[in-house]
TIVORO-467120 format. One record per residue: residue number from 1; x negated, y negated, z of N, C-alpha, C, O in turn; chain. Coordinates in pm, 1 decimal, always signed. Each point is the difference from the previous one (the first is absolute). Last residue first. Layout:
<rs>
i; n.px; n.py; n.pz; ca.px; ca.py; ca.pz; c.px; c.py; c.pz; o.px; o.py; o.pz; ch
NUM; X; Y; Z; X; Y; Z; X; Y; Z; X; Y; Z; A
...
</rs>
This chain:
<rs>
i; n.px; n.py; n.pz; ca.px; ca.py; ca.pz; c.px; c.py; c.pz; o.px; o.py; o.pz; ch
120; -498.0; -315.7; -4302.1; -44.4; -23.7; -142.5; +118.8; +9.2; -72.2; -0.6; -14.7; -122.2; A
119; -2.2; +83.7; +598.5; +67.8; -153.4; -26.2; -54.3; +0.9; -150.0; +35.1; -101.7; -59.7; A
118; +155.9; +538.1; +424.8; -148.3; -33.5; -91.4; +75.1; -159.3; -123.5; +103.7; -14.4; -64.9; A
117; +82.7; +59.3; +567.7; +2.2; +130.6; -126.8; -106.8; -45.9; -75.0; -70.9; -96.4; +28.9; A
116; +340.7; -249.2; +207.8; +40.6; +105.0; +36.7; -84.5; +83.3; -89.5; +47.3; +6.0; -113.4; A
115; -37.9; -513.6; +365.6; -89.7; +69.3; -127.5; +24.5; +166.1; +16.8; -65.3; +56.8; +87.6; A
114; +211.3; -622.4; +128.0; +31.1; +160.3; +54.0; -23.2; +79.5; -126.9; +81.4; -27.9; -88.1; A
113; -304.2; -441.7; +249.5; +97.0; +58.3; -62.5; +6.2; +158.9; +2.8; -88.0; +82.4; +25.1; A
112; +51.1; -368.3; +392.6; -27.7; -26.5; -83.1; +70.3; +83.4; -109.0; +110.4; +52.1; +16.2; A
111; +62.9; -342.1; +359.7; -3.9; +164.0; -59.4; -81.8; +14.8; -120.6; +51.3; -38.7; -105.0; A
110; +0.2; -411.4; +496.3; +25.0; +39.7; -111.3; -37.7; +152.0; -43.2; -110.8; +30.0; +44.4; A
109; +8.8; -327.3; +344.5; +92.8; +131.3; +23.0; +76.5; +0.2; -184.3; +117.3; +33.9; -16.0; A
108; -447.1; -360.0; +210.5; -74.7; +93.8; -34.6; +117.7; +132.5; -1.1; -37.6; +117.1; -3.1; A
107; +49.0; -589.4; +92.3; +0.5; +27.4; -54.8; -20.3; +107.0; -153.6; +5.6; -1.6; -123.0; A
106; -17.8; -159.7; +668.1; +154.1; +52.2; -85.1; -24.0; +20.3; -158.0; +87.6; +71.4; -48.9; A
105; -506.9; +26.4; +328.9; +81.9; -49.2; -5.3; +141.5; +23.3; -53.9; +48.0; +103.0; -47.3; A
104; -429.1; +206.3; +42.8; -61.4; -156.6; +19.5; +75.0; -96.3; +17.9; -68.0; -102.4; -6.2; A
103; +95.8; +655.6; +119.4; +16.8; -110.0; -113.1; -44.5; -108.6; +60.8; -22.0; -16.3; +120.0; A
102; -281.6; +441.9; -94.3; +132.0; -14.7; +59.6; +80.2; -147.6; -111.2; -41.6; -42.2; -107.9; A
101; -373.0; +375.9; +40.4; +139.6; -7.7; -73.9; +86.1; -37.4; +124.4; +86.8; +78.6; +38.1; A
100; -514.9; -58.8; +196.3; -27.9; -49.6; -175.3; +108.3; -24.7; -105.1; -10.1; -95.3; -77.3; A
99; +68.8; +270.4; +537.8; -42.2; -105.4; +12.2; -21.9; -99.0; -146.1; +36.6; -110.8; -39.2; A
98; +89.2; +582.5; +98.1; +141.9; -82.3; +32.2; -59.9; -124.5; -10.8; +70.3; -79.4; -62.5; A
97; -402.8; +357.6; -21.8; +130.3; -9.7; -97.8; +85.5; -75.3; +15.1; +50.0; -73.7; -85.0; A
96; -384.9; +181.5; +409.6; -67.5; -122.2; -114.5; +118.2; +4.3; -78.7; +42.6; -112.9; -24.5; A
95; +29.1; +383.6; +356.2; +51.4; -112.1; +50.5; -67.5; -99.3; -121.8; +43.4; -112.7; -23.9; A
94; -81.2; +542.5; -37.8; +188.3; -14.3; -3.1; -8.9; -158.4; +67.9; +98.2; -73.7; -9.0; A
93; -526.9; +314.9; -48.8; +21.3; -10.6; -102.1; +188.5; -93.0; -30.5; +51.1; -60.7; -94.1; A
92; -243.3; +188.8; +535.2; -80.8; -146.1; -75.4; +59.0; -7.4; -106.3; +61.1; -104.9; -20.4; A
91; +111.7; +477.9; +202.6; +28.6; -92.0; +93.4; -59.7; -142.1; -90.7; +67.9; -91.0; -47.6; A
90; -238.0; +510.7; -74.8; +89.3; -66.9; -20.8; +64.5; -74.0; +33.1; +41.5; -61.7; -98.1; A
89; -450.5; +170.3; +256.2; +39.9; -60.9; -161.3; +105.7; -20.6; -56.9; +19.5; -91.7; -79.9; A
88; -73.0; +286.1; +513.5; -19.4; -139.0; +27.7; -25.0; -73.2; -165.4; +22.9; -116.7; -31.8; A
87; +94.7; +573.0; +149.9; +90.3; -79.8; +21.7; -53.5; -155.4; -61.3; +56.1; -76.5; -78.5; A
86; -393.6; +413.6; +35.4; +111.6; -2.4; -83.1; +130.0; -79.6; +8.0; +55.1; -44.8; -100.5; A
85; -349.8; +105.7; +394.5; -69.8; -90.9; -74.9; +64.2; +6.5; -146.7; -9.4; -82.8; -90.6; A
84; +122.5; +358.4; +466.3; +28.0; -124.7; +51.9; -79.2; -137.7; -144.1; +14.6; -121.9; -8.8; A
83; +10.7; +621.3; -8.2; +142.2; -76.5; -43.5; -40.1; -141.4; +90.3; +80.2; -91.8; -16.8; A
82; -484.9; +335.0; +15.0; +42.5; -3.3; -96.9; +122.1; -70.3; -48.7; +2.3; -78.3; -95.0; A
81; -113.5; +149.7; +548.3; -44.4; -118.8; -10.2; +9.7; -10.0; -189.7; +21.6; -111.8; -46.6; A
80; +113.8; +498.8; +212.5; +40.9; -99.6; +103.9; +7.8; -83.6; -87.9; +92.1; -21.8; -78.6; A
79; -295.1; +364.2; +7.5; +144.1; -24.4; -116.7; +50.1; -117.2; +57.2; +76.0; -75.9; -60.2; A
78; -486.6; +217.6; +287.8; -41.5; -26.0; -163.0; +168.3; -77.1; -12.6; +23.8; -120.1; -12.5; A
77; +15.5; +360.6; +421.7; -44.5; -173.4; +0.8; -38.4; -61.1; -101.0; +18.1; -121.5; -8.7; A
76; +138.1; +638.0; +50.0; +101.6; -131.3; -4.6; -55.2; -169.4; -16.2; +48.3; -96.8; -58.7; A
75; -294.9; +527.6; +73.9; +61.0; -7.1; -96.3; +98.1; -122.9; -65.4; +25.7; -55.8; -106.7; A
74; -265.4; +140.8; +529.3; -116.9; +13.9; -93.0; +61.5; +0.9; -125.8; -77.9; -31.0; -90.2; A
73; +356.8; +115.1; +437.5; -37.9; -97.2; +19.5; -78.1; -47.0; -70.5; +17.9; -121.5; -7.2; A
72; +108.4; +568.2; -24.1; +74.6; -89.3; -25.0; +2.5; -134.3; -23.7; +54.2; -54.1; -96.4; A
71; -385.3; +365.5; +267.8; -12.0; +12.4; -156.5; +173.5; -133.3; -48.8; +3.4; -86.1; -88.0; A
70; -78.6; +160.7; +561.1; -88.6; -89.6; -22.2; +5.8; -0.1; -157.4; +7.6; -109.3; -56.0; A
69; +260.0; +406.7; +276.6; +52.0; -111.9; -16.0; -131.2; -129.1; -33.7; +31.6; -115.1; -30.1; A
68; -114.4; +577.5; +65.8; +117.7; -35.7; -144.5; +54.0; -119.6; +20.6; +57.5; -55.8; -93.4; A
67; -376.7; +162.1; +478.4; -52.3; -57.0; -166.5; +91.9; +33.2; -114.1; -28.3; -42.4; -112.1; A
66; +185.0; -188.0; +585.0; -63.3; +158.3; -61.6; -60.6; -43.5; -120.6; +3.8; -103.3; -66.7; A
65; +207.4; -295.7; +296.6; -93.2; +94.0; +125.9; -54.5; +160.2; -33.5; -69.9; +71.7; +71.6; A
64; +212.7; -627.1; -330.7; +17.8; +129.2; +14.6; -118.6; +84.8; +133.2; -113.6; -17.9; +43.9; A
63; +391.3; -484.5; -151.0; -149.4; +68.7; +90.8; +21.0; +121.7; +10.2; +50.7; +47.7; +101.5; A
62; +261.8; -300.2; -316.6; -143.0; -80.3; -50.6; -84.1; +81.2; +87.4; -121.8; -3.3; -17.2; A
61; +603.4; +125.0; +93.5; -63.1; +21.2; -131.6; -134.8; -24.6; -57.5; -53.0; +64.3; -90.6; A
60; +278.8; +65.5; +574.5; -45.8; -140.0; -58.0; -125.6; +37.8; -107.5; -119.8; +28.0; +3.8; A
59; +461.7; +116.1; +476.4; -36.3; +57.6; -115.0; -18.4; -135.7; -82.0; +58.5; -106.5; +20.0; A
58; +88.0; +139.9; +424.4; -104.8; +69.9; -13.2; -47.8; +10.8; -141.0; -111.1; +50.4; -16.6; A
57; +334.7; -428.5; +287.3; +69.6; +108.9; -65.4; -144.3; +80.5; -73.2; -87.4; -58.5; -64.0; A
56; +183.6; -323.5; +396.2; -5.6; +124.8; +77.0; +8.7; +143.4; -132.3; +19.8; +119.7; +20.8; A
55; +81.0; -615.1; -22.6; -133.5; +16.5; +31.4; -37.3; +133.2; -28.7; -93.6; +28.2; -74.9; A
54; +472.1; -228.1; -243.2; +16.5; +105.8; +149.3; -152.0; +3.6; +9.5; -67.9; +41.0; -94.0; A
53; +352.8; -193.2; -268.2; -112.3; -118.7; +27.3; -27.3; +95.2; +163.3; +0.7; -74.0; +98.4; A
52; +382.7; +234.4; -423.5; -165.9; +39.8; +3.4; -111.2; -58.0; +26.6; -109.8; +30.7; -46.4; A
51; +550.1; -197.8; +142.2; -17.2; +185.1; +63.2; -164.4; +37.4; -42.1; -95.1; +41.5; +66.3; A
50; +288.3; -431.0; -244.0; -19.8; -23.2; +142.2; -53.4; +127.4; +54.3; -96.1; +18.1; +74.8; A
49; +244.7; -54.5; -512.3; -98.8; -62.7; -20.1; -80.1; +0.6; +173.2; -120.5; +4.6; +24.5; A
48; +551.4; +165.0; -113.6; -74.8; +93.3; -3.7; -113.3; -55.2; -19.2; -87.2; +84.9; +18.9; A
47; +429.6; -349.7; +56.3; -10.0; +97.1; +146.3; -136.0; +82.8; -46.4; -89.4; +23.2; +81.5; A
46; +208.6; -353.7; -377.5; -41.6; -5.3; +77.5; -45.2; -2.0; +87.2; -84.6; -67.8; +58.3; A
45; +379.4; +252.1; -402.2; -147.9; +4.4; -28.7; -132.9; -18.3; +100.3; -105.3; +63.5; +6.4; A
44; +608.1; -94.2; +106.1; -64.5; +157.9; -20.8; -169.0; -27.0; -12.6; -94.1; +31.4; +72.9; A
43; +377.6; -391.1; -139.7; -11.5; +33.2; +170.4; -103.6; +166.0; -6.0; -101.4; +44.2; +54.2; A
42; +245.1; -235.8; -469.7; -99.9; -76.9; +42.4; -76.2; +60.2; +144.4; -115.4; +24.2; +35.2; A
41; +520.9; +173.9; -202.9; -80.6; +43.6; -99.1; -164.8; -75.0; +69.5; -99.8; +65.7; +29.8; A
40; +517.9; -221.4; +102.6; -26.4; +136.2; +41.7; -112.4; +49.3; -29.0; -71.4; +45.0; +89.6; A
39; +291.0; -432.6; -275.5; -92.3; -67.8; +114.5; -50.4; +180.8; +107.9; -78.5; +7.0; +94.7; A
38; +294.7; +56.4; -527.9; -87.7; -83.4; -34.7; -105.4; -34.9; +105.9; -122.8; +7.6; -4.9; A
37; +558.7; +160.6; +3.5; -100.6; +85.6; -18.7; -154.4; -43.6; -21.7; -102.5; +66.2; +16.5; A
36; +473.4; -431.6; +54.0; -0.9; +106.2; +160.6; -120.6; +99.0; -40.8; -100.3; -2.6; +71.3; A
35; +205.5; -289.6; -447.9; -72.9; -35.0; +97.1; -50.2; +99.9; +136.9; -106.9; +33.8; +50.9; A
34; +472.5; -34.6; -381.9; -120.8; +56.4; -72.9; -127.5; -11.0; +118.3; -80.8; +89.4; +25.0; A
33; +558.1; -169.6; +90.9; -30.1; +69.5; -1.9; -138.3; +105.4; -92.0; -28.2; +119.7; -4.6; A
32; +135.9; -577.8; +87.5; -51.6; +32.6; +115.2; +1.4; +185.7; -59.6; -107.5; +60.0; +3.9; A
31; +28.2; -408.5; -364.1; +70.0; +37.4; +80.9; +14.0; +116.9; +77.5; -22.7; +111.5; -47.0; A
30; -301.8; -496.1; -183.5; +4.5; +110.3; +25.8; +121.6; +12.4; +119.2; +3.3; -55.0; +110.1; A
29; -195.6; -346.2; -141.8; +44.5; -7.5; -130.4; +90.4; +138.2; -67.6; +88.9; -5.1; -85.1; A
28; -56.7; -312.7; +576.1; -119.4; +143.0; -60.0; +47.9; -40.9; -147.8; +88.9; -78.3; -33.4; A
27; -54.4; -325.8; +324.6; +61.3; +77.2; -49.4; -105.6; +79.0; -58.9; -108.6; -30.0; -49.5; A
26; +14.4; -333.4; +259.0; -18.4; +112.0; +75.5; +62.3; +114.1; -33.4; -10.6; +104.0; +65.0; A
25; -32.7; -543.5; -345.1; -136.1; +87.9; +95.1; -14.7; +101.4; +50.9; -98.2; +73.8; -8.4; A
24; +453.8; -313.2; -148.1; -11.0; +43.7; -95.9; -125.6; +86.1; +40.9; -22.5; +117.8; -27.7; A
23; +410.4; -240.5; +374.7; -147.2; -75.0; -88.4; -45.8; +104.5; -84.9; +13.2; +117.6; +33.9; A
22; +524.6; -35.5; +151.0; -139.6; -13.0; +48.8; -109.1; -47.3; -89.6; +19.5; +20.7; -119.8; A
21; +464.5; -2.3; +52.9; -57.2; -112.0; +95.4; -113.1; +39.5; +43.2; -54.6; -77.0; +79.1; A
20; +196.7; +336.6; -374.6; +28.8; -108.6; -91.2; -57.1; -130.3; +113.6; -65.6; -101.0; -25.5; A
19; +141.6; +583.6; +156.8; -109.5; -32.7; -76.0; -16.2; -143.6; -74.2; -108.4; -26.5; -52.1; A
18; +494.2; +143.9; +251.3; -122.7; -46.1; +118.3; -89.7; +20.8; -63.1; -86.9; -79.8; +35.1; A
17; +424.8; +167.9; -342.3; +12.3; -153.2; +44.5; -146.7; -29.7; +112.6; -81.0; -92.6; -3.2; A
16; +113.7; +503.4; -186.9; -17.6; -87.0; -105.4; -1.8; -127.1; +55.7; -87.9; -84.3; -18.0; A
15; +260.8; +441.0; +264.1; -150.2; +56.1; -17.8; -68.8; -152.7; -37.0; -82.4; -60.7; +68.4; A
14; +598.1; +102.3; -140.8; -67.8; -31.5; +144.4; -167.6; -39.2; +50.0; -47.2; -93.6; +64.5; A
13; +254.2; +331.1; -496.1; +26.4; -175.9; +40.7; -53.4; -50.8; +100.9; -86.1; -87.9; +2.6; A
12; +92.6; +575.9; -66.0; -136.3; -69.0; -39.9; +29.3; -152.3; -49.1; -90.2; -71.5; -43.6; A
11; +409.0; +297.1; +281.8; -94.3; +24.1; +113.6; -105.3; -78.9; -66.2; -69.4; -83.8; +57.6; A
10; +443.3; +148.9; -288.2; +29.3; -81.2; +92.0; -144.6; -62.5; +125.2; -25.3; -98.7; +69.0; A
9; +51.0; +453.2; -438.3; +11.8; -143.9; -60.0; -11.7; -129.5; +98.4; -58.6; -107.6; -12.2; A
8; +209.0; +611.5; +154.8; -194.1; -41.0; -40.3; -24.3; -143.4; -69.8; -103.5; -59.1; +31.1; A
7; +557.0; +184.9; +79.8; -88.1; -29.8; +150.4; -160.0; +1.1; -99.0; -92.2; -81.6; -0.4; A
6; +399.1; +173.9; -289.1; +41.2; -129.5; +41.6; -113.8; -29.6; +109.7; -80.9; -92.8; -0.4; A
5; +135.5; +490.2; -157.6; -116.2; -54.2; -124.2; -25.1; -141.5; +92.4; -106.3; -54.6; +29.5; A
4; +395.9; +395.1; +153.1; -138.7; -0.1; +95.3; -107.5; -108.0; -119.2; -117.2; -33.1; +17.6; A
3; +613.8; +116.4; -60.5; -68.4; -94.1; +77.6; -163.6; -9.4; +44.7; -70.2; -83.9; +56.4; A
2; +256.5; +313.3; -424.9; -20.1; -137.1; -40.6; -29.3; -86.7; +136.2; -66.6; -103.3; +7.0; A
1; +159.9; +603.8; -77.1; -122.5; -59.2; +45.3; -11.6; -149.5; -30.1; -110.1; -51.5; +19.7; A
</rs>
């Protein structure tokens, strides 16, 4: 098998050099074969984001039509708006943090001191 090592060497010289003449810009950073599942994965999402945008589609969670589905609805909009006000503290709480402990400059990347265990 040494030739087939040779031809793969050969091929990722090759690869290397026209990568070498193309702009630093347009070069992916991600290689193709991570990429291909990747740009699949997107296409998919997108097909299915599309599929359920359908005028015509009969069914629709926010406007229940029985009453087990109304007790549902009557259940869901409290927890709703509960995690939504829950999100939104934290969200605040994570952006005052990053905002309040961010650094102040170059001269701020010093460590402070490192304190292991009970210090008496």
């Amino acid at each position: 098998m040494p030739g087939r090592h040779a031809a793969r060497l050969a091929r990722a010289a090759a690869v290397s050099d026209a990568a070498s003449s193309t702009p630093d810009h347009l070069r992916s950073r991600m290689p193709a074969r991570r990429r291909r599942p990747l740009q699949l994965l997107a296409g998919t999402a997108a097909l299915l984001v599309v599929a359920g945008c359908a005028a015509d589609a009969p069914m629709d969670a926010l406007d229940p039509a029985g009453p087990y589905a109304q007790d549902i609805h009557n259940l869901f909009v409290p927890v709703f708006w509960v995690a939504v006000a829950v999100f939104v503290l934290v969200e605040g709480a994570i952006i005052f943090a990053a905002i309040r402990y961010r650094r102040r400059g170059p001269d701020d990347t010093a460590v402070p001191e490192q304190v292991h265990g009970n210090t008496r």
